[in-house]
PDB file with SEQRES, HELIX, SHEET and CRYST1 records, atoms N, CA, C and O in Angstrom:
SEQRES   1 A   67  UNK UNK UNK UNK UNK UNK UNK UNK UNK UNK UNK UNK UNK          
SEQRES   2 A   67  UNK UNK UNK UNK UNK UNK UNK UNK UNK UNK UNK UNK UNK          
SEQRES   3 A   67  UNK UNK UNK UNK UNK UNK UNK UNK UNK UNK UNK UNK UNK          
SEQRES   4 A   67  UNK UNK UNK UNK UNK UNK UNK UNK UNK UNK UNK UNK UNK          
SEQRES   5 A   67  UNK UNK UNK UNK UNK UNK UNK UNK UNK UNK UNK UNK UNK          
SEQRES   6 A   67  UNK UNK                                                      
HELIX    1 AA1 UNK A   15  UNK A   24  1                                  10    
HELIX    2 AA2 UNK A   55  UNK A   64  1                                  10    
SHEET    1 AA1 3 UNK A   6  UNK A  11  0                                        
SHEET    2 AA1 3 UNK A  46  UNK A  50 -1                                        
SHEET    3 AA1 3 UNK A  32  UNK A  34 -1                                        
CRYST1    1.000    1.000    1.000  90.00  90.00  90.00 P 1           1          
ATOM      1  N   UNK A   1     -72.218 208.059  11.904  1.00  0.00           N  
ATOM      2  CA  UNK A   1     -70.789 208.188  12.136  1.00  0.00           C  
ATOM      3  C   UNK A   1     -70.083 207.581  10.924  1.00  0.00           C  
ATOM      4  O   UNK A   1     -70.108 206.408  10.552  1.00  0.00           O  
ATOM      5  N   UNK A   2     -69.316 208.843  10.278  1.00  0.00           N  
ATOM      6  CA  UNK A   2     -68.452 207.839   9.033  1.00  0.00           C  
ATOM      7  C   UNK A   2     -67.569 206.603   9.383  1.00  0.00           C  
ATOM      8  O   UNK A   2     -67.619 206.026  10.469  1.00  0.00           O  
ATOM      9  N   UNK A   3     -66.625 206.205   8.182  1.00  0.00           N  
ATOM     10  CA  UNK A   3     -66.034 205.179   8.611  1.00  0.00           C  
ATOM     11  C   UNK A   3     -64.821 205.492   9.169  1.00  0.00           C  
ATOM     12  O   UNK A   3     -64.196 204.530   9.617  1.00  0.00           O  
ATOM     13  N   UNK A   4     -64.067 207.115   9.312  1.00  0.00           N  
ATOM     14  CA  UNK A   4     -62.989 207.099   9.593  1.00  0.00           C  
ATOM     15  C   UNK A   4     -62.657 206.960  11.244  1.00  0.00           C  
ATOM     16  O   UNK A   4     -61.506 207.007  11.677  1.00  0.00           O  
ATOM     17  N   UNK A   5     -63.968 206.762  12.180  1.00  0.00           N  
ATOM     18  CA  UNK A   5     -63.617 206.951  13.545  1.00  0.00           C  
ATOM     19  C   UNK A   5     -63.787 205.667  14.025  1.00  0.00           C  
ATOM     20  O   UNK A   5     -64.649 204.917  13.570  1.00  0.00           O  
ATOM     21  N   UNK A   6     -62.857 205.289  15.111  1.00  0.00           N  
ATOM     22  CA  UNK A   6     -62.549 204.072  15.731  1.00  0.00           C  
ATOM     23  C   UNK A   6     -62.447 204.546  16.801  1.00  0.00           C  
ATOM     24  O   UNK A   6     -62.219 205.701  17.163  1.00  0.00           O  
ATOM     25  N   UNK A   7     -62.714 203.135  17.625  1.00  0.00           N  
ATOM     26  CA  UNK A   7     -63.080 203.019  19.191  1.00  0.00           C  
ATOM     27  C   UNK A   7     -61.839 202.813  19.783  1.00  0.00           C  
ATOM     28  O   UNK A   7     -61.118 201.947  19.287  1.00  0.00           O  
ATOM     29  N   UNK A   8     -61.383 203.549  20.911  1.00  0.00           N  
ATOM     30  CA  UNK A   8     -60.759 203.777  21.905  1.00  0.00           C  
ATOM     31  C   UNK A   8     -60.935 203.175  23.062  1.00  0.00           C  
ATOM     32  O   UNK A   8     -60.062 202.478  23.580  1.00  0.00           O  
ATOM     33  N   UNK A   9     -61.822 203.341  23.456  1.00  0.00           N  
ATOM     34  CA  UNK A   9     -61.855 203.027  25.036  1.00  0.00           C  
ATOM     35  C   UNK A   9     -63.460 202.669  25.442  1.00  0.00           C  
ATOM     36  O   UNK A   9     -64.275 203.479  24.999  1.00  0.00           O  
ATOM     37  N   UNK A  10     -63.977 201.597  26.198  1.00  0.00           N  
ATOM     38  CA  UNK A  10     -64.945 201.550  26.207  1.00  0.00           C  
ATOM     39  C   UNK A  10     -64.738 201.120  27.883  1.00  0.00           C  
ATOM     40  O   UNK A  10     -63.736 200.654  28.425  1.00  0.00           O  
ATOM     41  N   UNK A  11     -66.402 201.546  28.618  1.00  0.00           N  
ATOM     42  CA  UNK A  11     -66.285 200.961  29.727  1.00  0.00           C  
ATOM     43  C   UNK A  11     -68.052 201.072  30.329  1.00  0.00           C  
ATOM     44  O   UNK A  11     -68.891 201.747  29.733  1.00  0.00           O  
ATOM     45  N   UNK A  12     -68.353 200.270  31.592  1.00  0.00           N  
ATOM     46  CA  UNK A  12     -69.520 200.415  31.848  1.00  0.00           C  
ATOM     47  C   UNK A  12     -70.193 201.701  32.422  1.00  0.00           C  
ATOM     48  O   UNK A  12     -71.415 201.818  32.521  1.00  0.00           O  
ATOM     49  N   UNK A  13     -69.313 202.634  32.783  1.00  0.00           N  
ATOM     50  CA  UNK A  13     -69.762 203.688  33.381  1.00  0.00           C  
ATOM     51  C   UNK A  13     -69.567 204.668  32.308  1.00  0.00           C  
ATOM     52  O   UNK A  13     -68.694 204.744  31.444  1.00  0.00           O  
ATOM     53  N   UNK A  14     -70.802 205.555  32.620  1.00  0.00           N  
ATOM     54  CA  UNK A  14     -70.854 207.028  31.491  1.00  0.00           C  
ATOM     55  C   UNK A  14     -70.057 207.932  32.320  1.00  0.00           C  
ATOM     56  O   UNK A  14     -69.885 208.962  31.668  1.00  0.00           O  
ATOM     57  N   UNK A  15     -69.390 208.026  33.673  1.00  0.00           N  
ATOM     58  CA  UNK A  15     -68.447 208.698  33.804  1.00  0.00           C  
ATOM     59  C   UNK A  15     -66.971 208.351  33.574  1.00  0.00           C  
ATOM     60  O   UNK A  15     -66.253 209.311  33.852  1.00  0.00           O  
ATOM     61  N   UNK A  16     -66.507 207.605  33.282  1.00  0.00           N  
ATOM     62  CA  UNK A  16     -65.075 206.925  32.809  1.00  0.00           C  
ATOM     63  C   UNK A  16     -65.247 207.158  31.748  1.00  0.00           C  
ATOM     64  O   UNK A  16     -64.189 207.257  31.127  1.00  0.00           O  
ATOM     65  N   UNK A  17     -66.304 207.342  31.048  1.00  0.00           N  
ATOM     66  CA  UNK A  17     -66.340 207.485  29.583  1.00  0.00           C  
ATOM     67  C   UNK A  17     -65.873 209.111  29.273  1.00  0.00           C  
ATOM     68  O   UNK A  17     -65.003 209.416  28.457  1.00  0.00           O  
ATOM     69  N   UNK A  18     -66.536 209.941  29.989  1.00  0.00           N  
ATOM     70  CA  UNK A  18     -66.861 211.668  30.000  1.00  0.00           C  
ATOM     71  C   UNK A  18     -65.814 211.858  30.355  1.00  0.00           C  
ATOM     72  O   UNK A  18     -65.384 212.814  29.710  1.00  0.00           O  
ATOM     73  N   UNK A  19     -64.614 211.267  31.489  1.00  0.00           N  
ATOM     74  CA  UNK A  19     -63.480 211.781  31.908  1.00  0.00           C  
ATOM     75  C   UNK A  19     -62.407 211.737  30.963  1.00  0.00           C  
ATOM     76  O   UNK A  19     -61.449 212.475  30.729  1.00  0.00           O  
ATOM     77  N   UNK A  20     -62.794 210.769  30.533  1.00  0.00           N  
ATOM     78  CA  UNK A  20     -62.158 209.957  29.185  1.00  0.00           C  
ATOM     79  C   UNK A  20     -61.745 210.781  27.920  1.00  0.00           C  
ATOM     80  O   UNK A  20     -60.655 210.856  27.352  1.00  0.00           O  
ATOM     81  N   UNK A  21     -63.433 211.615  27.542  1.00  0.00           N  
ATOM     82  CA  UNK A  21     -63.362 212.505  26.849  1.00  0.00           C  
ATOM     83  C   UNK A  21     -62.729 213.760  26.839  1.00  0.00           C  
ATOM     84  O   UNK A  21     -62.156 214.391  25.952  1.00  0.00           O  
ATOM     85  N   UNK A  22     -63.005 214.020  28.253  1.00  0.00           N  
ATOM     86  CA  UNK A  22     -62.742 215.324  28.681  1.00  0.00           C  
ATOM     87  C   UNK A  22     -61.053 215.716  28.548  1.00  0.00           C  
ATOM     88  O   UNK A  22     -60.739 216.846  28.174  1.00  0.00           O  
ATOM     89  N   UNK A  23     -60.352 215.031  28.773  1.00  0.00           N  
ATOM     90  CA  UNK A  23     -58.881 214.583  29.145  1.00  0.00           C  
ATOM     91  C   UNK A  23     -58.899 214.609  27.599  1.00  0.00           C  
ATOM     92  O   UNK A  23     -58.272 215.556  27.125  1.00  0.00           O  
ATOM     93  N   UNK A  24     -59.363 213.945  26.892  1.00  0.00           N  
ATOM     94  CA  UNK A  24     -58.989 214.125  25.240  1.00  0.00           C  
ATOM     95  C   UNK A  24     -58.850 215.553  24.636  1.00  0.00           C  
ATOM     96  O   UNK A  24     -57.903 216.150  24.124  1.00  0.00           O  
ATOM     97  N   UNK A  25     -60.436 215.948  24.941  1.00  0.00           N  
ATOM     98  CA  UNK A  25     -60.483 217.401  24.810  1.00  0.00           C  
ATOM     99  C   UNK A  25     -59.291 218.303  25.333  1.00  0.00           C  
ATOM    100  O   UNK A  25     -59.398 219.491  25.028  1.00  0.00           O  
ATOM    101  N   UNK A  26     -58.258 217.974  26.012  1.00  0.00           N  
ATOM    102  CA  UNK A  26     -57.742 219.001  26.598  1.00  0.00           C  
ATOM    103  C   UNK A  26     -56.400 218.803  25.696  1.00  0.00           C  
ATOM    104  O   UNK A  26     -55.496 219.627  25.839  1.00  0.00           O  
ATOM    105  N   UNK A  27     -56.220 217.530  24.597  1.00  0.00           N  
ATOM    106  CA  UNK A  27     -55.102 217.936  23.535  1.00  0.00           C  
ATOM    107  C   UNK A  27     -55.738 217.853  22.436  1.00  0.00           C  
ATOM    108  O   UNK A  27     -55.163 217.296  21.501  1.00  0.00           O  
ATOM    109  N   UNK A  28     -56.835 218.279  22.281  1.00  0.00           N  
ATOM    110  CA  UNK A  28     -57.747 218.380  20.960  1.00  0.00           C  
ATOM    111  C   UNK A  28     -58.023 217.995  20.195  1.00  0.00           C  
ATOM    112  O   UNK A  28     -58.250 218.582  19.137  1.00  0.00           O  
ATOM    113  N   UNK A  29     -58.186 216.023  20.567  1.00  0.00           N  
ATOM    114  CA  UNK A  29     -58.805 215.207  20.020  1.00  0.00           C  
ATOM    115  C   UNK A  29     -60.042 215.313  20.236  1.00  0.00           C  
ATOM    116  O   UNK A  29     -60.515 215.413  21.368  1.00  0.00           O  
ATOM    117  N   UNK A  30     -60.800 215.302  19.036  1.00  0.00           N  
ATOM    118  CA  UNK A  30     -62.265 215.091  18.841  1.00  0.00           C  
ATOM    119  C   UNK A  30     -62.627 213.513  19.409  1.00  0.00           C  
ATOM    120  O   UNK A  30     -62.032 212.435  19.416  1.00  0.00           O  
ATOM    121  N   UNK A  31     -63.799 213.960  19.826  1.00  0.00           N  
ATOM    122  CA  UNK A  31     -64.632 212.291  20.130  1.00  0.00           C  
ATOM    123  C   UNK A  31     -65.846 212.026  20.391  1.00  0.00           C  
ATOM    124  O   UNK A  31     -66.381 212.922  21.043  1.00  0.00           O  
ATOM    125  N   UNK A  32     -66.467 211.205  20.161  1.00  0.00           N  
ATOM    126  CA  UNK A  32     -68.435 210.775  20.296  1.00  0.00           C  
ATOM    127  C   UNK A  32     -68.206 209.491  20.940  1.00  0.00           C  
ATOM    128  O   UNK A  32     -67.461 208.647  20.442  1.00  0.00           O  
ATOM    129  N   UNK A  33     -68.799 209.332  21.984  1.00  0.00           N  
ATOM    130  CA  UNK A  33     -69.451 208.610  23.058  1.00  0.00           C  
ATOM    131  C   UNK A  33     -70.838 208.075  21.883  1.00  0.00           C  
ATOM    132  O   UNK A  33     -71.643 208.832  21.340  1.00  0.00           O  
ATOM    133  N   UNK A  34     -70.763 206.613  21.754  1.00  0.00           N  
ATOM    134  CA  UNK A  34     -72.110 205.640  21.675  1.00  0.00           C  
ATOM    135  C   UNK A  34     -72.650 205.163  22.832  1.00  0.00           C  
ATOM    136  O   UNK A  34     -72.119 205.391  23.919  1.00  0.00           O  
ATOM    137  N   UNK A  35     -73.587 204.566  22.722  1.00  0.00           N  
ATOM    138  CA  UNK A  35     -74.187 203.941  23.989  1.00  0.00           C  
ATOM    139  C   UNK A  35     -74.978 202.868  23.426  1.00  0.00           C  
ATOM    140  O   UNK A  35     -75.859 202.847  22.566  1.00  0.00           O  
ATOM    141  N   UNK A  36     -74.323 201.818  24.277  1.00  0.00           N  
ATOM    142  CA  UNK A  36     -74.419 200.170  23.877  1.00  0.00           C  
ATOM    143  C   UNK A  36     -75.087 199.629  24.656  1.00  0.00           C  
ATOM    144  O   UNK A  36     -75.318 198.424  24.752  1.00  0.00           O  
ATOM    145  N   UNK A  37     -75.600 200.825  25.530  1.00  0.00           N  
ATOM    146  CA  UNK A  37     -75.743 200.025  27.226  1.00  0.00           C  
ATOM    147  C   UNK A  37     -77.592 199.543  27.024  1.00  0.00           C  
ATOM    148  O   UNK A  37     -78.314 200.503  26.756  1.00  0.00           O  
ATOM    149  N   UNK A  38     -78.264 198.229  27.139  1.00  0.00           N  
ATOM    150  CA  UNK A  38     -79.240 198.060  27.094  1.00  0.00           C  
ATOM    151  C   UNK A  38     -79.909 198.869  28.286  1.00  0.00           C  
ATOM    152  O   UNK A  38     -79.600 198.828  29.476  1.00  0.00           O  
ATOM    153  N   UNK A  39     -80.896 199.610  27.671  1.00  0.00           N  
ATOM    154  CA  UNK A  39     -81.778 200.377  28.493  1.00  0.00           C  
ATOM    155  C   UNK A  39     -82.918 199.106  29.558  1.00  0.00           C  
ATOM    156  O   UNK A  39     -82.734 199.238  30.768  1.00  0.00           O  
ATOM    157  N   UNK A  40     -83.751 198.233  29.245  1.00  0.00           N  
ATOM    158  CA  UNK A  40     -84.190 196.891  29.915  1.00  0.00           C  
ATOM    159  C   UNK A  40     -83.491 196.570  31.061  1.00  0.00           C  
ATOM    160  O   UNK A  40     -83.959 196.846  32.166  1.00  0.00           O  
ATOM    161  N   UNK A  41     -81.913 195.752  30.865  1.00  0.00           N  
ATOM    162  CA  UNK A  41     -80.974 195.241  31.226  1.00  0.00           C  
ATOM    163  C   UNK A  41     -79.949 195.426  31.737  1.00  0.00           C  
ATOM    164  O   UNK A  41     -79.182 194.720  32.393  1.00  0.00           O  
ATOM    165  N   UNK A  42     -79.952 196.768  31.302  1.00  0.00           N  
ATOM    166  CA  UNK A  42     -78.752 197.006  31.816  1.00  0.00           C  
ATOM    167  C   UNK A  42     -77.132 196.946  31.847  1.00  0.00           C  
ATOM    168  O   UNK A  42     -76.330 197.617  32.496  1.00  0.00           O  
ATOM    169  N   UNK A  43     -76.896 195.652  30.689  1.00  0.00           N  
ATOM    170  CA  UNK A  43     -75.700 195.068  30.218  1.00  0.00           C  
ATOM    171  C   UNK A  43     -75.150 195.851  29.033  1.00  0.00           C  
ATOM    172  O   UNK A  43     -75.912 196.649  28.487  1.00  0.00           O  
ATOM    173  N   UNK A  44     -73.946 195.712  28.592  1.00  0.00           N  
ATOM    174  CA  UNK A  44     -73.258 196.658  27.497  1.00  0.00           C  
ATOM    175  C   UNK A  44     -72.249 197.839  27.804  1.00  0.00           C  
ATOM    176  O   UNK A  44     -71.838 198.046  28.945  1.00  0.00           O  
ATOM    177  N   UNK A  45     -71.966 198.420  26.967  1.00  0.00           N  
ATOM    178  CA  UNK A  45     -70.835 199.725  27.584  1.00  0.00           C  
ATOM    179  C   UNK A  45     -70.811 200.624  26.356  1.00  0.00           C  
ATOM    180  O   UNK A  45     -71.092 200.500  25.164  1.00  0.00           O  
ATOM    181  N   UNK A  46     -70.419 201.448  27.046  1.00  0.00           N  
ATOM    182  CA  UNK A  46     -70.579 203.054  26.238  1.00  0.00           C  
ATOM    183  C   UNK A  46     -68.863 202.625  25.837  1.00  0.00           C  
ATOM    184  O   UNK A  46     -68.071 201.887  26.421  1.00  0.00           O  
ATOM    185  N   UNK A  47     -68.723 203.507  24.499  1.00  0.00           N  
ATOM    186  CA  UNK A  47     -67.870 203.536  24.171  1.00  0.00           C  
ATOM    187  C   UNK A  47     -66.988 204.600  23.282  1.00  0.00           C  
ATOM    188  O   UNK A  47     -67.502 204.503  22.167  1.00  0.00           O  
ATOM    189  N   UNK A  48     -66.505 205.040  23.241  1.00  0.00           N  
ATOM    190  CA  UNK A  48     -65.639 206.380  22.672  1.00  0.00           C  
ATOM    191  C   UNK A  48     -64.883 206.350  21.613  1.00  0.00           C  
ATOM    192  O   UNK A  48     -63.882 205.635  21.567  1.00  0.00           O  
ATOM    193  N   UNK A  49     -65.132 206.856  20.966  1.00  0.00           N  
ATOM    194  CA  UNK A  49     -64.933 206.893  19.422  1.00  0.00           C  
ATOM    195  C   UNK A  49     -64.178 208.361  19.348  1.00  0.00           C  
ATOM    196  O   UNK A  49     -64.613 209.376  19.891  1.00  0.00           O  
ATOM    197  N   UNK A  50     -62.905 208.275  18.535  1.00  0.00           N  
ATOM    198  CA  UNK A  50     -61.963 208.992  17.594  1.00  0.00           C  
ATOM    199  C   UNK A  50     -61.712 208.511  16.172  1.00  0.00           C  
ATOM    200  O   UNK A  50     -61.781 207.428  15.592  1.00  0.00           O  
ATOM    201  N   UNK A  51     -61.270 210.230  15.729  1.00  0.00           N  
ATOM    202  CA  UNK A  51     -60.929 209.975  14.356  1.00  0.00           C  
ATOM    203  C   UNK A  51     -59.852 208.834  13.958  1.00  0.00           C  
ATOM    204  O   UNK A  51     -59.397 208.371  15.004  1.00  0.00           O  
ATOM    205  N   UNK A  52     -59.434 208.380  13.127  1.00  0.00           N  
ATOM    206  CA  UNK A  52     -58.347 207.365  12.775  1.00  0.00           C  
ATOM    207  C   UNK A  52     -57.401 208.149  12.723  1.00  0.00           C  
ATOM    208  O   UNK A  52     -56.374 207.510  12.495  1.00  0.00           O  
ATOM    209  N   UNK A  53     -57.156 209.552  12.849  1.00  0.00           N  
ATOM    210  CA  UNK A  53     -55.542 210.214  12.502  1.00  0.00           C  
ATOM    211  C   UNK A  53     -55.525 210.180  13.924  1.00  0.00           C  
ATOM    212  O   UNK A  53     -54.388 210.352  14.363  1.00  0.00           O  
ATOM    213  N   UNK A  54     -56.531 209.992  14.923  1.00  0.00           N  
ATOM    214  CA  UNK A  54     -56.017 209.959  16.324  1.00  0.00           C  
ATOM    215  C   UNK A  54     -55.554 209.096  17.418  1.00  0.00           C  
ATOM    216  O   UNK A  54     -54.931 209.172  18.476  1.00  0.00           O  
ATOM    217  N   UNK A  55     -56.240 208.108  16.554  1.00  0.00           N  
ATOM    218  CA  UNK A  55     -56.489 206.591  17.511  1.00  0.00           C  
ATOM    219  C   UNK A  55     -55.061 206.581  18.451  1.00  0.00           C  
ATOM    220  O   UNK A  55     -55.031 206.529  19.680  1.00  0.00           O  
ATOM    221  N   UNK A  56     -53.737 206.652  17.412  1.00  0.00           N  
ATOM    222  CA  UNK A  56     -52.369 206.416  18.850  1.00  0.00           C  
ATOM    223  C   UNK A  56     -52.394 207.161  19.302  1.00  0.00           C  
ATOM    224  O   UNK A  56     -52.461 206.758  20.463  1.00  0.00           O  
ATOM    225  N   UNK A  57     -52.394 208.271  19.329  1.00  0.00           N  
ATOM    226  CA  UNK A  57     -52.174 209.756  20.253  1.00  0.00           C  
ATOM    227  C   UNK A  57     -53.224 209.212  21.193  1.00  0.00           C  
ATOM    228  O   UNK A  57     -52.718 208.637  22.156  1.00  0.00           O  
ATOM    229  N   UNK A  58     -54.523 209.231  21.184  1.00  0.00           N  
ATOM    230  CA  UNK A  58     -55.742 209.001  22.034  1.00  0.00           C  
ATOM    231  C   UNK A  58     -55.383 207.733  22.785  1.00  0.00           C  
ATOM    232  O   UNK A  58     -55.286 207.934  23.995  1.00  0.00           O  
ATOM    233  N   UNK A  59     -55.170 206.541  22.423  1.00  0.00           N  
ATOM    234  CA  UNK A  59     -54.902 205.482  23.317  1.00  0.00           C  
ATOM    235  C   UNK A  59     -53.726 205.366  24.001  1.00  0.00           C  
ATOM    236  O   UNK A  59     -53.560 204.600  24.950  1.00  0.00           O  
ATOM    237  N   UNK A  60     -52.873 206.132  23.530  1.00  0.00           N  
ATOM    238  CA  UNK A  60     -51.372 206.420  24.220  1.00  0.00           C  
ATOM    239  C   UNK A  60     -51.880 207.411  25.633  1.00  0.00           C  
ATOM    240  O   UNK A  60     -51.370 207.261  26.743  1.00  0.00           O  
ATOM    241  N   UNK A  61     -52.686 208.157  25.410  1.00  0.00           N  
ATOM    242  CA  UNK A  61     -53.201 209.469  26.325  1.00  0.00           C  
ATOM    243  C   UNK A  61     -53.823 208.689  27.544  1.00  0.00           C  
ATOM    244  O   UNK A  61     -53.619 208.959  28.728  1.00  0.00           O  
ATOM    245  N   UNK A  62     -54.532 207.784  27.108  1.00  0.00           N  
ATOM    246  CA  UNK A  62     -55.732 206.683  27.848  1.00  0.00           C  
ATOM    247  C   UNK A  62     -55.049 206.477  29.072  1.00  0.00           C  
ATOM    248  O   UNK A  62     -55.299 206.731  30.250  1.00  0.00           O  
ATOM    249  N   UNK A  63     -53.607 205.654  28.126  1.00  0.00           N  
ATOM    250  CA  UNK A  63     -52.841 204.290  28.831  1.00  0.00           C  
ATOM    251  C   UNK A  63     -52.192 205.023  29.937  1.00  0.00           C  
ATOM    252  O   UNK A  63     -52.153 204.920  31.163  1.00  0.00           O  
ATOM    253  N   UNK A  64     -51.660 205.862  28.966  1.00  0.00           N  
ATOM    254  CA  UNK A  64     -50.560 207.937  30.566  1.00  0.00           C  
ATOM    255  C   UNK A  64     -51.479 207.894  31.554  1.00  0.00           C  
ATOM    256  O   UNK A  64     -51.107 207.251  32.535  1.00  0.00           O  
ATOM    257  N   UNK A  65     -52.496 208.341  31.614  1.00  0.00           N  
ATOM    258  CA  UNK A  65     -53.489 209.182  32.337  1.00  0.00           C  
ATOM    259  C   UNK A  65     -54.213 207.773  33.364  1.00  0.00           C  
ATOM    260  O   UNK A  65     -54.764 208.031  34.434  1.00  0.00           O  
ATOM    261  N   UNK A  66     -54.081 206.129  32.770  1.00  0.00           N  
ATOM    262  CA  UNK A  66     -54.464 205.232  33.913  1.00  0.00           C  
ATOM    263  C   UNK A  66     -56.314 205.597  33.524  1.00  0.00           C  
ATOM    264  O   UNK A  66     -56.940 206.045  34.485  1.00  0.00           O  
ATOM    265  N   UNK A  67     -56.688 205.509  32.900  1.00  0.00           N  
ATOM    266  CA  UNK A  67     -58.022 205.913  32.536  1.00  0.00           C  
ATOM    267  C   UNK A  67     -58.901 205.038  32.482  1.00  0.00           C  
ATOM    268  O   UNK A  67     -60.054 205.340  32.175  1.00  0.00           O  
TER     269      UNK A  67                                                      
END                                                                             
């Protein structure tokens, strides 16, 4: 992942994450889901990544939508 994409929104569930995305997708922000989450343990969080021309549009969208 280059350096221009920054994290948005992170949380413990891979579905808050996907809804997350999905809802992005629908004003045509791009985005990649990492996964932080220790496979062992269990601890960590997935987290969602946008471009930097998107980051306010995307976290403004987040904050609307109660996400």
């Amino acid at each position: 992942m280059s350096e221009n994409w920054q994290k948005v929104y992170s949380h413990t569930y891979i579905h808050r994450i996907e809804i997350a995305r999905a809802v992005l997708k629908e004003y045509d922000i791009d985005s990649v889901v990492v996964n932080n989450k220790d496979s062992a343990y269990l601890f960590g969080e997935f987290e969602l990544y946008v471009n930097a021309d998107d980051v306010l549009q995307a976290k403004q969208i987040i904050l609307t939508k109660k996400l």
